[in-house]
N, C-alpha and C positions, 0 to 999 in steps of 0.2 A: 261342700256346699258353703255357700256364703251368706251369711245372716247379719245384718244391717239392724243397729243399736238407734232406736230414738231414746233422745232427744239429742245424743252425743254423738252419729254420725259414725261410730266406729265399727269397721265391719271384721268379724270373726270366721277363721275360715277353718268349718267342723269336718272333720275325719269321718269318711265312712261307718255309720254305724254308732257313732260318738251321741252321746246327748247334748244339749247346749250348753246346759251347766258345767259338766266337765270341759268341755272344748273352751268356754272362757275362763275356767279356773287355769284350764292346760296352757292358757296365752299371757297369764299373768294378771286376769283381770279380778277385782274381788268384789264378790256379785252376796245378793242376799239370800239366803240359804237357811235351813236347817234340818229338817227329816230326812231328804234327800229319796224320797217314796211319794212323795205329791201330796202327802195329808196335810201339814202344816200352813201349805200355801202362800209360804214365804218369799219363792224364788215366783211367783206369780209375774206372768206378763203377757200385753196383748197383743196379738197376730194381727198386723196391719195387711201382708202380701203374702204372696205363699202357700207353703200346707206345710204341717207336722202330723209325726204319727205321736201318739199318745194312749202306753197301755193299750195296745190295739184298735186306737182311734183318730181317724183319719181327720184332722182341724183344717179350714181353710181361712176360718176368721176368730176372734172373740179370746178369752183368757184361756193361758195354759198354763200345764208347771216346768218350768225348763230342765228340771232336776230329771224328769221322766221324759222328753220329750226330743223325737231326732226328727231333722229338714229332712223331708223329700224331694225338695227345693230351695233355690235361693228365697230367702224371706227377709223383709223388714217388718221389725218385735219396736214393742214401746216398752220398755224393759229400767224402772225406776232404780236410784241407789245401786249403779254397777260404773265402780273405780278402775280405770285403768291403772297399771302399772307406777306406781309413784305419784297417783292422783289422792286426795286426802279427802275428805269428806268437810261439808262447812259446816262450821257452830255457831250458834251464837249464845254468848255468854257475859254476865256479870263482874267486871273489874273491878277492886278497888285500885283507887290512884296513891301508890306509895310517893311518885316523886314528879314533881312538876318544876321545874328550875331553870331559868335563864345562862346560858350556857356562852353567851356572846353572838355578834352577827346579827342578832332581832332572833335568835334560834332556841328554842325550850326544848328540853329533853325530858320527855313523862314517862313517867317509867307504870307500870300497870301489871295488878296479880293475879292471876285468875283463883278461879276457888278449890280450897283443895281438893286432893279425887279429882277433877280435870285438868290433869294438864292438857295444856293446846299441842297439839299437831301441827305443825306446817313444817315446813323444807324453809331453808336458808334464802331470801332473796323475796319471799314471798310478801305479799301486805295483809293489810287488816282492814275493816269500814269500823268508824268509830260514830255511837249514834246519839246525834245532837238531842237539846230537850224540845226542838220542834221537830222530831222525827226523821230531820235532813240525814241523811249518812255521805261521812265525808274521808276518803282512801287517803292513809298514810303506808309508808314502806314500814317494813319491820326492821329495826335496828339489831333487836336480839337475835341470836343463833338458838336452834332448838335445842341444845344441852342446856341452854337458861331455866328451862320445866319453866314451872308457873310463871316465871318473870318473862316481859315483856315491854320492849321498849319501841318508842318515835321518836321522831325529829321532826318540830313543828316550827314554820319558818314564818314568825309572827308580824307581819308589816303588814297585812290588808285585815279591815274590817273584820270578816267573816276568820279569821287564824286567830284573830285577836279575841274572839268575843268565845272561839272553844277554850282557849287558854283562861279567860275570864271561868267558864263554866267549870273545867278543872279543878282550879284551886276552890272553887266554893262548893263542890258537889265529890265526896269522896267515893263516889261508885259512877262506873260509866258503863255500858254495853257498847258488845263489841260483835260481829261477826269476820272469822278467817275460817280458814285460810282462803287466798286467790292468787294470781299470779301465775305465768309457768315461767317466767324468769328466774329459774332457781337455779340451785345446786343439788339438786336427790339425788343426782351421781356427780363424784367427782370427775374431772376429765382430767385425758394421759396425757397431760405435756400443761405452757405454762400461759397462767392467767394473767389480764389486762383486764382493769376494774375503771371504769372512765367514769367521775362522779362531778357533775356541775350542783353547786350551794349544797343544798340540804337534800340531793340525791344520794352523800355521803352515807345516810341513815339505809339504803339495800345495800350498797357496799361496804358498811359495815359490818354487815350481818353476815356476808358472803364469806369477807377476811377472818372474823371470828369462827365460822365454821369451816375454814381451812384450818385454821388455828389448831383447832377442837380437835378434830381428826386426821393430825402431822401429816397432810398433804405436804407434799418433798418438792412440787415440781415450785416453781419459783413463780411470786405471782407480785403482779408491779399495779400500784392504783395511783393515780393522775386525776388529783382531784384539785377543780378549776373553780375561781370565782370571781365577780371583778373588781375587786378590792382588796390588798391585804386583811384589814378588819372584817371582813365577811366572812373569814374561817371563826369555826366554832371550836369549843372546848369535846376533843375526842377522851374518852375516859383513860381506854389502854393505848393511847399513841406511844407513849414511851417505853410499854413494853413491846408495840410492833417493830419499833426501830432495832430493837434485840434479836427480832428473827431475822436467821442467816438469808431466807430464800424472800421475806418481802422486802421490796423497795418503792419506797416513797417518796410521792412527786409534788407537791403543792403546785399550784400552776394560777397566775394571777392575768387578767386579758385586758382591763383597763387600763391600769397604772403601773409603767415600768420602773426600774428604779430602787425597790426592792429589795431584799437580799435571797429572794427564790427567783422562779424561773417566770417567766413573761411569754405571753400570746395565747395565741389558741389551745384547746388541749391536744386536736387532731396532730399538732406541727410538733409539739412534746412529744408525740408517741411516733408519729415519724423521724425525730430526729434522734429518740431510742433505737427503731426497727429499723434498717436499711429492707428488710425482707419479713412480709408480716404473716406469710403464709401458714406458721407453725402455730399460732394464737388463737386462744379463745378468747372472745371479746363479751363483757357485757359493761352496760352502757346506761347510766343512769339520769334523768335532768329530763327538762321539758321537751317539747316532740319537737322544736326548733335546733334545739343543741343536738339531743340525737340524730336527727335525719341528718345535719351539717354534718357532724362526725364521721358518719355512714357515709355519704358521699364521698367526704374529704378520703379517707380509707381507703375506700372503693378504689378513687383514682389512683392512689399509692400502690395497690399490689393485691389488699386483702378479697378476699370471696365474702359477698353480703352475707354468705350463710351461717358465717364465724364469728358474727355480730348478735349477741340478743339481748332485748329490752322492752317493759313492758309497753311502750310507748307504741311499739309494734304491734300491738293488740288494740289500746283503748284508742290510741290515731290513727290507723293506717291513712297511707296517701297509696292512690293510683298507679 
C-alpha cells in the first residue's frame, strides 16, 4: 500500500500487514513516537483519503495512531514532525556573538555560540535565517562544519545598506536569534569519487563548510574549489587556507574574471574547470554564488560534457527558472 505524507509529499510503501509507523521507521524515516499501543498519542495523524484498520477499527477519515494502525488502502495522512532520511528538524535559538570582524573584500566573519545543552544540528553546506531587531530574517550560508558543536560561523558581504546596518546590529547587540537548519545542498553523505566546489565572492562561506567537513572526516577522494571574484582585492581572509594547501588531495583555484594581469588565474570560473576537466562526467559538482553565476556555470558545463544532475545548489531551490 502506498501512503502519501502531507505536508512533505513523501510516499511510503507499507508491507502487507505492516503498520505505518514501522513501515516508515523500516524506510528510514524518524517519525514521532513513544508507547507504541496508541495510548500516548504521540505518533497521532489525520486520514485525509483512504481507510485504515485500527485495533479492529475500520477509519475512512479523522485522527489515528499510526503506531497501531495498517492501510487497507492507498491513503493520504497529514502526518506532523516526520524526518526523512538525513532530514534535521529546525530550531530556533539564542546566540551569543563571540566574533564579528572585518576580514577584507567589504567581508565580516561573525562567528556565533549557541547555548550550552544545544548544540545545533545541520549537515555541512547547509544555512541559517539570522533575525533582525525588526523581525526581517535574513539567510546566510553556514561556514562552520558540524564538528564545530556550538560554534558557528558566516560570511557577511557588507556593501549594501541592509548587510551593513546587520553588521552595525552585531557589534552592538551581543545575543542574536537564529533559526536552522535548511538547505538540502549538503554533505549528510559523502560521495564515491571526487568533488568540485565552484564559489563566486562570499559564496566561499558553504564551501567552506563543505571542505572543512571533508577535512573532518578524511574523505580520500580528491576535491578541487575554484573560487571566483572580480577583483584581486575581493578575496577575503580564509582562517585555515594555509593549512588546506597542506592537503595531499585538495587543490586550490583562486580565479579572478575582471582584471587580468595578476599573478592567479583569469576568466570565467566555468573555463577554469574546463580547462582542468577535459571529461567532467566523474564529478560531483556543487555550486555556490547568485542564481546568475550559477545557472551561467550550469549551462557553460552542461555544454562541455557534464549531466545537469551532477550539479547542486541551493539556488536551485530558492530560484528555480523554467
Amino acid at each position: 500500500m502506498r501512503v502519501t505524507l502531507q505536508p512533505s509529499g513523501a510516499v511510503l510503501e507499507i508491507l502487507p500487514g505492516e503498520r505505518i509507523l514501522d513501515g516508515a521507521r523500516r524506510l528510514g524515516y524518524e517519525c514521532p513516537q513513544s508507547c507504541r499501543n496508541g495510548n500516548c498519542h504521540v505518533c497521532g495523524a489525520l486520514l485525509v483519503e483512504g481507510r485504515v484498520e485500527q485495533a479492529g477499527d475500520v477509519r475512512d477519515h479523522g485522527e489515528f495512531y499510526t503506531c497501531i494502525a495498517e492501510p487497507l488502502e492507498d491513503c493520504i495522512v497529514l502526518w506532523d514532525g516526520v524526518l526523512a532520511l538525513g532530514e534535521l528538524p529546525v530550531r530556533s535559538v539564542s546566540c551569543q556573538v563571540i566574533e564579528c570582524r572585518d576580514v577584507g573584500g567589504d567581508t565580516w566573519r561573525v562567528r556565533l555560540r549557541a547555548p550550552a545543552g544545544k548544540p545545533p544540528r545541520y549537515h555541512a553546506g547547509q544555512y541559517l535565517m539570522i533575525e533582525r531587531e525588526n523581525g526581517e530574517k535574513s539567510a546566510f550560508s553556514l561556514a562552520s562544519a558540524p564538528h564545530s558543536g556550538r560554534d558557528l560561523e558566516i560570511h557577511v558581504l557588507a556593501r549594501e545598506s541592509s548587510a551593513l546596518s546587520l553588521i552595525e546590529q552585531l557589534q552592538r547587540n551581543p545575543m542574536v536569534r537564529i533559526e536552522m537548519p535548511f538547505g538540502d545542498t549538503h554533505l549528510a553523505e559523502l560521495p564515491n569519487g571526487p568533488l568540485v566546489l565552484i564559489a563566486a565572492g562570499t559564496g566561499m562561506g558553504q564551501i567552506h563548510s563543505l571542505i572543512e567537513h571533508c577535512r573532518a572526516t578524511g574523505f580520500k577522494h580528491p576535491v578541487h574549489l575554484y573560487w571566483g571574484v572580480r577583483r584581486p582585492e575581493d578575496f577575503y581572509e580564509i582562517e585555515h587556507w594555509d593549512e588546506w594547501l597542506k592537503l595531499p588531495n585538495l587543490f586550490l583555484h583562486k580565479v579572478v574574471s575582471d582584471q587580468c594581469g595578476w599573478q592567479g588565474r583569469c576568466g570565467m570560473l566555468h573555463e577554469a574547470v574546463c580547462e582542468d576537466f577535459p571529461d567532467l562526467k566523474a564529478l560531483h559538482v556543487y555550486a555556490s554564488g547568485s542564481p546568475a553565476m550559477v545557472y551561467g556555470t550550469l549551462d557553460a558545463l552542461v555544454e562541455a560534457g557534464m549531466d545537469a544532475h551532477q550539479m547542486r545548489a541551493d539556488v536551485f531551490a530558492y530560484a528555480p527558472r523554467s
